[in-house]
N, CA, C and O atoms as a Tinker XYZ file with bonds, in Angstrom:
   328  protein
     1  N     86.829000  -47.925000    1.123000    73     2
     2  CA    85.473000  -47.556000    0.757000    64     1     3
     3  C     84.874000  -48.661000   -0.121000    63     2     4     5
     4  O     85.569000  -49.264000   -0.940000    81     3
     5  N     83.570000  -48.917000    0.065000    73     3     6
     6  CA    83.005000  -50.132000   -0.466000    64     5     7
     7  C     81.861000  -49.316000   -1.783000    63     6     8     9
     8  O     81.038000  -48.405000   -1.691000    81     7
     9  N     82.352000  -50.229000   -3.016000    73     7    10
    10  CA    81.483000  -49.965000   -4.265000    64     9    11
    11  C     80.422000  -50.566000   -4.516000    63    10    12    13
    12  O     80.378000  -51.710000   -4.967000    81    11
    13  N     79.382000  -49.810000   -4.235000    73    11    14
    14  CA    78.251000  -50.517000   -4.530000    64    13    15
    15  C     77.554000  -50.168000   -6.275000    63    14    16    17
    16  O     76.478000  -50.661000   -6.614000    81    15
    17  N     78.293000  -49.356000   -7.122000    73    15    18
    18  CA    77.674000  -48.684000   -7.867000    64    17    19
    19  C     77.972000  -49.409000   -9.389000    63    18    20    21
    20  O     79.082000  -49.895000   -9.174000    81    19
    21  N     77.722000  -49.670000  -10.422000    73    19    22
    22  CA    78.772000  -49.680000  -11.746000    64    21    23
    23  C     77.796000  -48.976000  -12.854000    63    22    24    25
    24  O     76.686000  -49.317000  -13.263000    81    23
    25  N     78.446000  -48.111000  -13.110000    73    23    26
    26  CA    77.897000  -46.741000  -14.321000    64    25    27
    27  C     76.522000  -46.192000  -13.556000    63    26    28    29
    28  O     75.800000  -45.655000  -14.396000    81    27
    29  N     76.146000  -46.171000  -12.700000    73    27    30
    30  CA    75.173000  -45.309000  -11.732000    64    29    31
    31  C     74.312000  -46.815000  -11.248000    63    30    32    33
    32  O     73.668000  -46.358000  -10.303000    81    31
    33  N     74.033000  -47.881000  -11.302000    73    31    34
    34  CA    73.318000  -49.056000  -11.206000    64    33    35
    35  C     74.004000  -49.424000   -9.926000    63    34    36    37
    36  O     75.160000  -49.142000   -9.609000    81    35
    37  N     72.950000  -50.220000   -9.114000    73    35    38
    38  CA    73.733000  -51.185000   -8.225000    64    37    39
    39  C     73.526000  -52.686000   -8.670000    63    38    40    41
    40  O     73.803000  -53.704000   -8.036000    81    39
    41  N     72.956000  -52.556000   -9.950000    73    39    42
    42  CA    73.047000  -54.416000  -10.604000    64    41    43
    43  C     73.151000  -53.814000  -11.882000    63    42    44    45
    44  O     72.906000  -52.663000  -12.243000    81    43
    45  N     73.679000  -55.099000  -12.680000    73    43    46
    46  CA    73.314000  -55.527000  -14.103000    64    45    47
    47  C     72.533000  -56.040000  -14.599000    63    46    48    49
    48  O     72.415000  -56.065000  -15.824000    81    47
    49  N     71.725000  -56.635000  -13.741000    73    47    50
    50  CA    70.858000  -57.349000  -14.554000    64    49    51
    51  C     69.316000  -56.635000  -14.173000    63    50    52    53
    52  O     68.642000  -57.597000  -14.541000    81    51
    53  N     68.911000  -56.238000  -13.986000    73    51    54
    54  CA    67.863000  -55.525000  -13.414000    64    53    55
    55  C     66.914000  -55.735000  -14.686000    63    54    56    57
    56  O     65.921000  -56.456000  -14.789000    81    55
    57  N     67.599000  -54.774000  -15.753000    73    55    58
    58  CA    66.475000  -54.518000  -17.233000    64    57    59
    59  C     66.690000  -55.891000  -17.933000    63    58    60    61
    60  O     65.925000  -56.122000  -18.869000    81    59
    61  N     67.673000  -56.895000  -17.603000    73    59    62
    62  CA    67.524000  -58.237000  -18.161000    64    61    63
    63  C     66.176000  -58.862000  -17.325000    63    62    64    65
    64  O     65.386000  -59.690000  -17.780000    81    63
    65  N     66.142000  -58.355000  -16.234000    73    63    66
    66  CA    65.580000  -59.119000  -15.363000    64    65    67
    67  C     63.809000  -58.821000  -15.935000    63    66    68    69
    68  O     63.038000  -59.764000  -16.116000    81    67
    69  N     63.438000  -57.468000  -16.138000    73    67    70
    70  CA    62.494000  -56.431000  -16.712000    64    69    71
    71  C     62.489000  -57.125000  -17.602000    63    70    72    73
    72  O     62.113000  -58.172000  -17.074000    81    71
    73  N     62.693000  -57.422000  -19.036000    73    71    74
    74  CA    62.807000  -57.731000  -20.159000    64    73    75
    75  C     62.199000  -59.117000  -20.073000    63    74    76    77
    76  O     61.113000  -59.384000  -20.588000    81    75
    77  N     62.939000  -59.988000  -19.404000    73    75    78
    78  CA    62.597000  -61.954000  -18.858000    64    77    79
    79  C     61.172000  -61.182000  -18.588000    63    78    80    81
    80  O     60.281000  -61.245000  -19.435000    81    79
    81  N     61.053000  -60.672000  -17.737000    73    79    82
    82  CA    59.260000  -60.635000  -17.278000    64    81    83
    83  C     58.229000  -60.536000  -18.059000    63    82    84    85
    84  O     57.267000  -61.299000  -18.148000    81    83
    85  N     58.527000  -59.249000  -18.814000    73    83    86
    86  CA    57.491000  -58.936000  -19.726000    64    85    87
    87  C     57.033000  -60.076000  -20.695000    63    86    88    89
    88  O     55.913000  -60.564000  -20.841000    81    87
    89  N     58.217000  -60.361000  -21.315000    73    87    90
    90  CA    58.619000  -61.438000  -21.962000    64    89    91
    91  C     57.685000  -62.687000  -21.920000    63    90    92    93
    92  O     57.192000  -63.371000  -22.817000    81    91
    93  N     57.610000  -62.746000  -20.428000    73    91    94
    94  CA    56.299000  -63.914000  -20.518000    64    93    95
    95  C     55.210000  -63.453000  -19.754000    63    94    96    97
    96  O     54.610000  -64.199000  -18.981000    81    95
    97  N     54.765000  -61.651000  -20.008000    73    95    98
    98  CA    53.405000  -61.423000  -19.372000    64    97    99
    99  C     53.438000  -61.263000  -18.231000    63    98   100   101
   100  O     52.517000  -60.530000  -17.872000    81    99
   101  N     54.045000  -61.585000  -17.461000    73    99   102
   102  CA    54.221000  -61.525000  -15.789000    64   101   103
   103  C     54.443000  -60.091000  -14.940000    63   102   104   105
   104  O     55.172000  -59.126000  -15.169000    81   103
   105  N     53.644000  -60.334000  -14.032000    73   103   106
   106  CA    53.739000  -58.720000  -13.288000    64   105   107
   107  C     54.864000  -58.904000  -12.110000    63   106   108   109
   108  O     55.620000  -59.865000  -11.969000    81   107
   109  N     54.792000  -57.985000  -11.481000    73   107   110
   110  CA    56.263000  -58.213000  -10.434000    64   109   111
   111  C     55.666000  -58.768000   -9.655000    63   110   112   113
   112  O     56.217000  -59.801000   -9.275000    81   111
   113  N     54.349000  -58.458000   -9.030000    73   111   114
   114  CA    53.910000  -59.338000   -7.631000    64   113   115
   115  C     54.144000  -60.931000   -8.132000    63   114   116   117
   116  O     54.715000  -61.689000   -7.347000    81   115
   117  N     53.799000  -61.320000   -9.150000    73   115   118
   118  CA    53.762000  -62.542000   -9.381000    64   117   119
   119  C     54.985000  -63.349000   -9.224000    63   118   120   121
   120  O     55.191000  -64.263000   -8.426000    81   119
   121  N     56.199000  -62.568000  -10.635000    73   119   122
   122  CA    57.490000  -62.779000   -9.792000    64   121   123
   123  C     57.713000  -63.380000   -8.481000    63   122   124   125
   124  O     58.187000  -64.460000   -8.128000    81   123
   125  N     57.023000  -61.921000   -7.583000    73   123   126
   126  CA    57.467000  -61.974000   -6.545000    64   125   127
   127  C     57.248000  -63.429000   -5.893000    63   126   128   129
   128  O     58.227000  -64.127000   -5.630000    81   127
   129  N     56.102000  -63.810000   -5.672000    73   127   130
   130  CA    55.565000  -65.030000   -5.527000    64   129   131
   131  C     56.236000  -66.341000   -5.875000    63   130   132   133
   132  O     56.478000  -67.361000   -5.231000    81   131
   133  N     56.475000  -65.911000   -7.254000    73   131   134
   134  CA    57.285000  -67.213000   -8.176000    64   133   135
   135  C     58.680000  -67.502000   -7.429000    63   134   136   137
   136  O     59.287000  -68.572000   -7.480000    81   135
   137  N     59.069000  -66.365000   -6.736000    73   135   138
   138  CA    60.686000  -66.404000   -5.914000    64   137   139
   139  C     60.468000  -66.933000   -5.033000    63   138   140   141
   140  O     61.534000  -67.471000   -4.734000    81   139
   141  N     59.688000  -67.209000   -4.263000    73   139   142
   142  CA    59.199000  -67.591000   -2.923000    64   141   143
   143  C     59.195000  -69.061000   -2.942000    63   142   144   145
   144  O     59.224000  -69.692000   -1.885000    81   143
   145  N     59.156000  -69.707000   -4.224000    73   143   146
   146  CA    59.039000  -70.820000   -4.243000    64   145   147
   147  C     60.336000  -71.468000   -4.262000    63   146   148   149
   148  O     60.692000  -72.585000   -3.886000    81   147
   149  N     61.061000  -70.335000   -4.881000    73   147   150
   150  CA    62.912000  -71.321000   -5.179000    64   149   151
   151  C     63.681000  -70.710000   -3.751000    63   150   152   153
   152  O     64.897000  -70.651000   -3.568000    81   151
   153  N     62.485000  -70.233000   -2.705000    73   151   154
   154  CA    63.176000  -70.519000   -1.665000    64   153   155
   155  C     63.950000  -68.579000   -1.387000    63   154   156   157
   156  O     64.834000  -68.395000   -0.551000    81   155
   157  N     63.390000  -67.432000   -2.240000    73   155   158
   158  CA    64.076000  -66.420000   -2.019000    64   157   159
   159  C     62.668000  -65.411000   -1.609000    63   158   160   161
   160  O     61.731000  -65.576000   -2.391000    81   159
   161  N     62.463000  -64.572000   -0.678000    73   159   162
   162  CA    61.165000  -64.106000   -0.236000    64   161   163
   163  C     62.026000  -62.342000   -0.807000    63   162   164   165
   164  O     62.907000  -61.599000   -0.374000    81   163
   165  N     61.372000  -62.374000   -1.626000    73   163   166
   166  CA    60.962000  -60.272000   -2.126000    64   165   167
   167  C     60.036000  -60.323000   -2.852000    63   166   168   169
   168  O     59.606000  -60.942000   -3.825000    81   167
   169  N     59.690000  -59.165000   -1.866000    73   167   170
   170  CA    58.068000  -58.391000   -2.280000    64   169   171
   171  C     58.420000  -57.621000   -3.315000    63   170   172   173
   172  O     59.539000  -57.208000   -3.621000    81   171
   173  N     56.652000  -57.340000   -4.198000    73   171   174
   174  CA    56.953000  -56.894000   -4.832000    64   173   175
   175  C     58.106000  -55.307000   -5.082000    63   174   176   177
   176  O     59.047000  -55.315000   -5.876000    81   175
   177  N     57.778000  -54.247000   -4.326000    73   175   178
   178  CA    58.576000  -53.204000   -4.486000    64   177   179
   179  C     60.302000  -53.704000   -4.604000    63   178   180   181
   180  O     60.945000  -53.094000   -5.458000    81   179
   181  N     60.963000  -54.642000   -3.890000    73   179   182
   182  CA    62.151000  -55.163000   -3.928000    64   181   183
   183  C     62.346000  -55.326000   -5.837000    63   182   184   185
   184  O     63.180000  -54.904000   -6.638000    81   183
   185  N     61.190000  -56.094000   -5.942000    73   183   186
   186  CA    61.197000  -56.677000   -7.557000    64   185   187
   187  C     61.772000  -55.157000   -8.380000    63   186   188   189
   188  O     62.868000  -54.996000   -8.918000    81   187
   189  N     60.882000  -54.375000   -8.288000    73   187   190
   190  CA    60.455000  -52.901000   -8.695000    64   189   191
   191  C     62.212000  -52.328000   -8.208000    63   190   192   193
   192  O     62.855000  -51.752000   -9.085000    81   191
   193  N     62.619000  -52.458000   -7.336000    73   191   194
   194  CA    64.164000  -51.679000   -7.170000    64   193   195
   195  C     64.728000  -52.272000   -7.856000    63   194   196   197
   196  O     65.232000  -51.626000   -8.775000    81   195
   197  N     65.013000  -53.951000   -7.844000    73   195   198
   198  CA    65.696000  -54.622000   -8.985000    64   197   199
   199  C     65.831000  -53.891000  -10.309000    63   198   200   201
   200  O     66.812000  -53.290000  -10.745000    81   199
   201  N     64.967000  -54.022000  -10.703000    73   199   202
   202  CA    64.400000  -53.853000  -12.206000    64   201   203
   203  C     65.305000  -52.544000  -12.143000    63   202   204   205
   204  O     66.473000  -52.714000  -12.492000    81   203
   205  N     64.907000  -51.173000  -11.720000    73   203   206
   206  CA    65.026000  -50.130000  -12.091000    64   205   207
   207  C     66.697000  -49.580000  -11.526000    63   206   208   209
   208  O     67.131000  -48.434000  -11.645000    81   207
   209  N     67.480000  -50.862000  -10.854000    73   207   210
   210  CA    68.964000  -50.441000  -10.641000    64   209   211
   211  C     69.137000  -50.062000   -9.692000    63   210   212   213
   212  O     70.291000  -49.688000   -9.478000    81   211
   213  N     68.192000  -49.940000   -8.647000    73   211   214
   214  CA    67.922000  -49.274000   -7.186000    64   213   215
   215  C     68.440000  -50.299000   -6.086000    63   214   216   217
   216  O     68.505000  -49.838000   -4.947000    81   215
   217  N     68.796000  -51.551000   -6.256000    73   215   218
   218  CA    68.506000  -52.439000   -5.179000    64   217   219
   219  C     70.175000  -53.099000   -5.574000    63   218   220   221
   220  O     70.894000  -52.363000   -6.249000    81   219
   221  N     70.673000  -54.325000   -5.182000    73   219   222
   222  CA    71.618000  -54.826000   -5.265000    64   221   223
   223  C     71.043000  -56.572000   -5.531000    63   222   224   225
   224  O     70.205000  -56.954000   -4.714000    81   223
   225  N     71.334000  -57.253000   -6.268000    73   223   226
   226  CA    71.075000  -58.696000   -6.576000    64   225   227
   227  C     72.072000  -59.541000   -5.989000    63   226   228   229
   228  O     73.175000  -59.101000   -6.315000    81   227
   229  N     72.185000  -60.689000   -5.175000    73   227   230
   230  CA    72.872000  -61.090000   -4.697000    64   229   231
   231  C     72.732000  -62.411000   -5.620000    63   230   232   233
   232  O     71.776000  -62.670000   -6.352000    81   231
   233  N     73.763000  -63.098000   -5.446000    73   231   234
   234  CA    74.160000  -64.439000   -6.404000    64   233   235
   235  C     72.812000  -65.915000   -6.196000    63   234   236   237
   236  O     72.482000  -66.646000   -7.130000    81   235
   237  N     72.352000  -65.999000   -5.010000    73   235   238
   238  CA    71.378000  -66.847000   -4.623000    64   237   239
   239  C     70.198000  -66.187000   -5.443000    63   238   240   241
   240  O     69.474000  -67.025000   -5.981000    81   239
   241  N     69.830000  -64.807000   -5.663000    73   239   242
   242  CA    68.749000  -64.087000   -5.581000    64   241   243
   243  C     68.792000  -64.771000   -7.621000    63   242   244   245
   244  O     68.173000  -65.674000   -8.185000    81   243
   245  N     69.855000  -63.748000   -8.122000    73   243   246
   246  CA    70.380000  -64.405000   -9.333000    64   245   247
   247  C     70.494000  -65.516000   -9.859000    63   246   248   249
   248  O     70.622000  -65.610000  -11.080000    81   247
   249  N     70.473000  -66.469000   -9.140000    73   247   250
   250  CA    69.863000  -67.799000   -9.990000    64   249   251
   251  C     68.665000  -68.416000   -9.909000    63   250   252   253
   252  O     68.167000  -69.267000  -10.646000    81   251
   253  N     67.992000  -67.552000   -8.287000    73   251   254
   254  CA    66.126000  -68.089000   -8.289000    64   253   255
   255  C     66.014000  -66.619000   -9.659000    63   254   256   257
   256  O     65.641000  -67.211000  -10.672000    81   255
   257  N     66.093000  -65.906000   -9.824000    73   255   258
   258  CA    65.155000  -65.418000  -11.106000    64   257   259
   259  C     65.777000  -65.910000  -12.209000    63   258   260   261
   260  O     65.086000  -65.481000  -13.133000    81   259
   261  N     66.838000  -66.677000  -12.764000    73   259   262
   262  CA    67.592000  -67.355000  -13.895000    64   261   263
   263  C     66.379000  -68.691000  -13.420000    63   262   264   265
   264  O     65.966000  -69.084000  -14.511000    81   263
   265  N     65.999000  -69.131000  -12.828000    73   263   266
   266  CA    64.880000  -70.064000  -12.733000    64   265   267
   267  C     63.507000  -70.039000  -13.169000    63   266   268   269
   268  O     62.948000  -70.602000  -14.111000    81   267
   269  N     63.070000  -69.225000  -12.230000    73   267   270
   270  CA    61.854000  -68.421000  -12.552000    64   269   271
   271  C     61.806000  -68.291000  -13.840000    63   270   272   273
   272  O     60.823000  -68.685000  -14.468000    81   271
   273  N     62.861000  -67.719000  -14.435000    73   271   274
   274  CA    62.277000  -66.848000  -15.635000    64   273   275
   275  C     62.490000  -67.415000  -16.988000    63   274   276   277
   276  O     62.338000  -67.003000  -18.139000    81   275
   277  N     63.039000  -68.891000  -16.236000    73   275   278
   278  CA    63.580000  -70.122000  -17.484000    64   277   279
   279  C     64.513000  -69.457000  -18.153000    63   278   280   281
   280  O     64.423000  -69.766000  -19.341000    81   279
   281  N     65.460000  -68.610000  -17.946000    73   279   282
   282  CA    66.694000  -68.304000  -18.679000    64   281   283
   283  C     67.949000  -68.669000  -17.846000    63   282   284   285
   284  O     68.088000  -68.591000  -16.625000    81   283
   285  N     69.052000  -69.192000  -19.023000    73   283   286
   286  CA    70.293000  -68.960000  -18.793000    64   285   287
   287  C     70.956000  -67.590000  -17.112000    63   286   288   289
   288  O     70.682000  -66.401000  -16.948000    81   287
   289  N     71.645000  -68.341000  -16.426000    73   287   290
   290  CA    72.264000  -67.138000  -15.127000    64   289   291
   291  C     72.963000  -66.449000  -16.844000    63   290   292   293
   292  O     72.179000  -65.792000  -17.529000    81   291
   293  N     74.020000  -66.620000  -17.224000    73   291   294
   294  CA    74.555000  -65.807000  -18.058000    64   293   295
   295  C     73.865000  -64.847000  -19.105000    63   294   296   297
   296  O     74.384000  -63.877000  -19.657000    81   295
   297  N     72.877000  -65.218000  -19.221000    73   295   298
   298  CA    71.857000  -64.247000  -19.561000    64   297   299
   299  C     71.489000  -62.792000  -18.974000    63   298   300   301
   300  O     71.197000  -61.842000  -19.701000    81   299
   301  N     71.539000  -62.737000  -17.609000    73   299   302
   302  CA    71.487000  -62.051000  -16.585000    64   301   303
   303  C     72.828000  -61.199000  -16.655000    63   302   304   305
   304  O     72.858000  -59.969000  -16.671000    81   303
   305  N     74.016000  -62.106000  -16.699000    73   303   306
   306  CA    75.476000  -61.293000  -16.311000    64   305   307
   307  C     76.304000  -60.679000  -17.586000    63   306   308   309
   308  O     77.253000  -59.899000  -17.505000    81   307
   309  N     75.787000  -61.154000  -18.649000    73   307   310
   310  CA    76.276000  -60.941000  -19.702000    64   309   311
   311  C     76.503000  -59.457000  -20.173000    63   310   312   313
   312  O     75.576000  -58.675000  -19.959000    81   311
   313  N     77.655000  -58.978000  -20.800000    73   311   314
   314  CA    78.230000  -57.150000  -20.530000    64   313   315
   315  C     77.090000  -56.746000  -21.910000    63   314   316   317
   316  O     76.738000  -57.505000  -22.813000    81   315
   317  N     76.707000  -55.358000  -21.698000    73   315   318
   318  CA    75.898000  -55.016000  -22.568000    64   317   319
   319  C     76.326000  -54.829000  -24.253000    63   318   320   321
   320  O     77.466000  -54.479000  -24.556000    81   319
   321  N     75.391000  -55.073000  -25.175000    73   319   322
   322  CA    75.782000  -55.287000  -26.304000    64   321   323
   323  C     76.032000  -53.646000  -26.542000    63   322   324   325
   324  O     75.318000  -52.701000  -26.207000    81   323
   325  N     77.552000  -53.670000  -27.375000    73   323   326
   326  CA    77.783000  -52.483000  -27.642000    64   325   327
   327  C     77.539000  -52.010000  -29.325000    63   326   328
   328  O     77.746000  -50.848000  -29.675000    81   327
């Protein structure tokens, strides 16, 4: 059986990902747009599953928004502060 889940999420970085955005004002369509350029095409609602733990981030996807969003990939993967 294949795990797609960890503590009910299918990513970690989703609310890192949420957080980078706001962070610099940016809406998801824009994002969305901004991905398109490092070569990764999701619309906005994709953005919107990200964010909210709904969707799955793949490692390519994970370093065009560590681009985009001018942060560190480990920023993104890093275990939550306890």
């Amino acid at each position: 059986m294949k795990k797609f889940e960890f503590n009910g999420q299918k990513n970690i970085c989703g609310e890192r990902i949420r957080m980078a955005r706001l962070a610099k004002r940016m809406s998801q369509a824009t994002l969305a747009i901004k991905m398109q350029t490092e070569g990764v095409v999701l619309e906005q609602d994709a953005i919107s599953r990200v964010e909210s733990g709904d969707r799955l981030v793949t490692d390519y996807e994970a370093r065009a928004f560590a681009a985009v969003l001018n942060i560190p990939i480990e920023v993104l993967l890093k275990p939550d502060e306890e």
